[in-house]
C-alpha positions as CSV (number, residue, x, y, z in Angstrom):
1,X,32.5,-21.2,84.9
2,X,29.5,-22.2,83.1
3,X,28.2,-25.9,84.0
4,X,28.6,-28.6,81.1
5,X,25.8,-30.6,80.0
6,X,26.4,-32.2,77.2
7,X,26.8,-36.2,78.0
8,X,29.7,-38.5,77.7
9,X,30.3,-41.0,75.0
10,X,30.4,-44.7,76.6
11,X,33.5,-46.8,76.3
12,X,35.3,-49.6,77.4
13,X,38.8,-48.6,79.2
14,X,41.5,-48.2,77.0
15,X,44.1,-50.2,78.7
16,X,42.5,-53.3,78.7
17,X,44.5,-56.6,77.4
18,X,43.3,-58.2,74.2
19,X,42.3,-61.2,76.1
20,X,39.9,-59.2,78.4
21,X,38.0,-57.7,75.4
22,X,35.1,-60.5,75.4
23,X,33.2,-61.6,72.1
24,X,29.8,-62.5,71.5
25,X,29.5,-66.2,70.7
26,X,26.8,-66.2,67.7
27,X,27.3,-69.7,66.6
28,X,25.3,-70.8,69.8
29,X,22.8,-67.7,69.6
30,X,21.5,-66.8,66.9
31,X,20.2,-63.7,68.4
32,X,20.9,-60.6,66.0
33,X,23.3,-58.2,68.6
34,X,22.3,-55.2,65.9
35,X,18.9,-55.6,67.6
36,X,21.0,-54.0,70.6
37,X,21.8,-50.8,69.0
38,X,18.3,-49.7,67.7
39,X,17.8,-47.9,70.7
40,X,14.3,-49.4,71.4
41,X,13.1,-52.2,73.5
42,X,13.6,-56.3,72.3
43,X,10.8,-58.2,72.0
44,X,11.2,-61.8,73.6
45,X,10.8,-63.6,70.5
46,X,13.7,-61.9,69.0
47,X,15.8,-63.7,71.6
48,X,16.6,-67.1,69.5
49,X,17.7,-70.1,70.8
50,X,19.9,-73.3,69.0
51,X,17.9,-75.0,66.4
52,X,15.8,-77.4,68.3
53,X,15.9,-75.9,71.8
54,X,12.3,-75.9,73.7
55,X,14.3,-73.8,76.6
56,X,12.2,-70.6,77.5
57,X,13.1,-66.7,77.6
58,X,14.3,-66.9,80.9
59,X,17.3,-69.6,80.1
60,X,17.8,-68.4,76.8
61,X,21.1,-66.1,78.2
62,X,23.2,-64.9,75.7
63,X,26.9,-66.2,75.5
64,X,29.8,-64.2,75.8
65,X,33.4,-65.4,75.5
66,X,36.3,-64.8,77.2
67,X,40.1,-65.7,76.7
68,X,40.6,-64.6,80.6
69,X,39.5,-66.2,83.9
70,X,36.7,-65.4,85.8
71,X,39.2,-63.2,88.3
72,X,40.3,-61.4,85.2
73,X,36.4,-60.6,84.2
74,X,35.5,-60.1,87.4
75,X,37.9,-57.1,88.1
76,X,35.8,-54.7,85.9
77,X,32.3,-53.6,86.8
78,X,32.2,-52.7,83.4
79,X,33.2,-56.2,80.8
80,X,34.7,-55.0,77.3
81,X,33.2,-56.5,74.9
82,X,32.1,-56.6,71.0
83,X,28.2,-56.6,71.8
84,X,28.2,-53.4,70.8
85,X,26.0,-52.7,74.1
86,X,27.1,-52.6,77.6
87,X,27.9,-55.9,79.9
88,X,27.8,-55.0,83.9
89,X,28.4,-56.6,87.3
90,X,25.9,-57.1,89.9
91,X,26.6,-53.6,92.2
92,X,26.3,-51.8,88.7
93,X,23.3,-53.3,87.5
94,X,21.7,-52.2,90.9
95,X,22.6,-49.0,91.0
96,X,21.2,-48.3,87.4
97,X,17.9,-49.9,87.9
98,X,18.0,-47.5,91.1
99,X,19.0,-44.0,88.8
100,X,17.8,-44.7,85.1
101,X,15.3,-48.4,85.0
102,X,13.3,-46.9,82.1
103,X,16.4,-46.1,80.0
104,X,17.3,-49.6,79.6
105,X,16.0,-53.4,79.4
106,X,18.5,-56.1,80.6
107,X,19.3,-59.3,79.4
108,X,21.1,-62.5,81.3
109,X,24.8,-63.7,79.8
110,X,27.2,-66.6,80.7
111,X,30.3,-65.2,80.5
112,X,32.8,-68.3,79.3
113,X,35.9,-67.7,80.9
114,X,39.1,-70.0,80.6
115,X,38.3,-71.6,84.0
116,X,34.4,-71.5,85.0
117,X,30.9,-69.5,83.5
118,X,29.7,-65.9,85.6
119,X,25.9,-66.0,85.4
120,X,25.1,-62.6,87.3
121,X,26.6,-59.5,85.0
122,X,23.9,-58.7,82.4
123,X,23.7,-57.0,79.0
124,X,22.0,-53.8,78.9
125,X,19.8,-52.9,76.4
126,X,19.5,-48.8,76.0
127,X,15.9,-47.6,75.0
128,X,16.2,-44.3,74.5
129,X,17.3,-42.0,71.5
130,X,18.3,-38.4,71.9
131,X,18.7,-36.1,69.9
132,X,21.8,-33.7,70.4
133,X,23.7,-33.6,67.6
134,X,24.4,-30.7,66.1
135,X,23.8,-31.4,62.0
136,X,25.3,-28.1,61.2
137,X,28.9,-29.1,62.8
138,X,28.8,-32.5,61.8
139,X,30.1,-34.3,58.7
140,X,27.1,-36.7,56.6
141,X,28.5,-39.9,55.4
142,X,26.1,-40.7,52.0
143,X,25.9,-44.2,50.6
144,X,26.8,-43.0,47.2
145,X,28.9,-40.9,44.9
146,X,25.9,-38.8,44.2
147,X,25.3,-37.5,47.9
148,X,21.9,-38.4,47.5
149,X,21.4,-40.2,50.9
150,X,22.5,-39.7,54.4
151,X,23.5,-43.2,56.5
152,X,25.5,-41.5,59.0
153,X,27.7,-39.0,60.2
154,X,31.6,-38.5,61.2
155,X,33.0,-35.4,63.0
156,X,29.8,-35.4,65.3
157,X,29.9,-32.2,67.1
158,X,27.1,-32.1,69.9
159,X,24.7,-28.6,70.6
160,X,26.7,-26.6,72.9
161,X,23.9,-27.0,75.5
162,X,22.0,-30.3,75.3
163,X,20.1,-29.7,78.4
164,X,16.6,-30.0,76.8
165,X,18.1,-32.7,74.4
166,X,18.5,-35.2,77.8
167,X,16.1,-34.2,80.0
168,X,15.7,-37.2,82.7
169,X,17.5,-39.5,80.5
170,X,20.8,-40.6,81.9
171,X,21.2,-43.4,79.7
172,X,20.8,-43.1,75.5
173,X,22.0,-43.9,72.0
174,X,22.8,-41.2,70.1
175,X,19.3,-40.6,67.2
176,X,21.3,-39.7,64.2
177,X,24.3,-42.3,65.2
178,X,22.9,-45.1,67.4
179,X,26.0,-46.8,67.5
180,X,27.1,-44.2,69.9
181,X,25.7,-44.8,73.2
182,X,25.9,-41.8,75.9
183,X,25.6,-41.1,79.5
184,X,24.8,-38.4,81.7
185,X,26.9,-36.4,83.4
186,X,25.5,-36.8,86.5
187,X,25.2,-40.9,85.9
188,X,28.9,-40.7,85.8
189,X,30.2,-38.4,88.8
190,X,27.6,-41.2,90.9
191,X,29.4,-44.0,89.6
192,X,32.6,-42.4,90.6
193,X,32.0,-41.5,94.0
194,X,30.4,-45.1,94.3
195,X,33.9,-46.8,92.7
196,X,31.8,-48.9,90.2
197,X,33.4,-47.3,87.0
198,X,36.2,-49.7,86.6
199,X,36.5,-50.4,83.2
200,X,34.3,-47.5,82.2
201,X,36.0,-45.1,79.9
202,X,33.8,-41.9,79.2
203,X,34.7,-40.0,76.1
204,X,34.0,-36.6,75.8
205,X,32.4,-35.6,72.6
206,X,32.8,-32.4,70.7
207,X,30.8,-29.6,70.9
């Protein structure tokens, strides 16, 4: 049977309540979460505090709501959320640095949750872009009648072998997509065996 090695497509678990799904509060950050999904590293100054704040980077967490309690959050290793990048716990976090630190930057959150604040999951940034998309396969979304220019695609069908498309990288958004954030096949049999995938759902992808 001929090994896989195309990588999984990163989502939050599909039975989740509602209420566990966190949002991004943006009306006390400013901070752009788009800048998340560019699959290259933030610069500190694009981390914005409230109008008038003299707090420094290191304070300057970003604030995530949640219409659950801190036990509800803290169940997950792996927070649902609208970020549009990933939030993890502690034992997750570690492991990562450990496997894949150059794929990503991370970022402190408060986590607002009905009854208290969790101060040690953290937002990661993914810094890398790979390309394994197989154009051919895969439908082009234009921004006009005329089909004149590409902004996207649907139907994304991966190269049948994307072992030179992910090298080392265990961790990356997608080039010609970067809303789609991947993971390595390996990353995710680890994560497994380690039990810190609990609210992880990986997706596979066609190709």
């Amino acid at each position: 049977m001929t090994q896989k090695t195309h990588p999984y497509e990163i989502y939050h678990a599909g039975n989740i309540p509602n209420k566990e799904i966190t949002e991004y509060n943006h009306h006390i950050r400013k901070t752009n979460k788009y800048l998340f999904t560019y699959g290259k590293p933030i610069l500190e100054s694009q981390i914005t505090s409230p109008v008038g704040s003299k707090t420094t980077i290191a304070y300057e967490e970003l604030i995530i709501d949640a219409e659950t309690t801190m036990e509800g959050i803290r169940k997950y290793h792996w927070v649902a959320n609208t970020f549009l990048s990933p939030i993890v716990s502690p034992e997750v976090y570690a492991l990562l640095e450990r496997e894949c630190g150059d794929d990503f930057q991370t970022f402190p959150c408060e986590i607002h949750a009905t009854d208290g604040i969790i101060r040690d999951y953290n937002i990661l940034n993914i810094v890398k872009l790979v390309d394994c998309m197989d154009k051919e396969r895969s439908t082009p979304w234009y921004s006009d009648d005329a089909e004149t220019q590409i902004v996207g695609y649907r139907n994304i069908h991966l190269y049948e072998d994307c072992t030179n498309c992910m090298g080392n990288v265990k961790l990356a958004r997608l080039k010609e997509s970067q809303f789609i954030q991947l993971m390595a096949r390996s990353l995710a049999k680890l994560l497994k065996k380690e039990k810190l995938n609990k609210g992880l759902r990986l997706y596979e992808m066609a190709h």
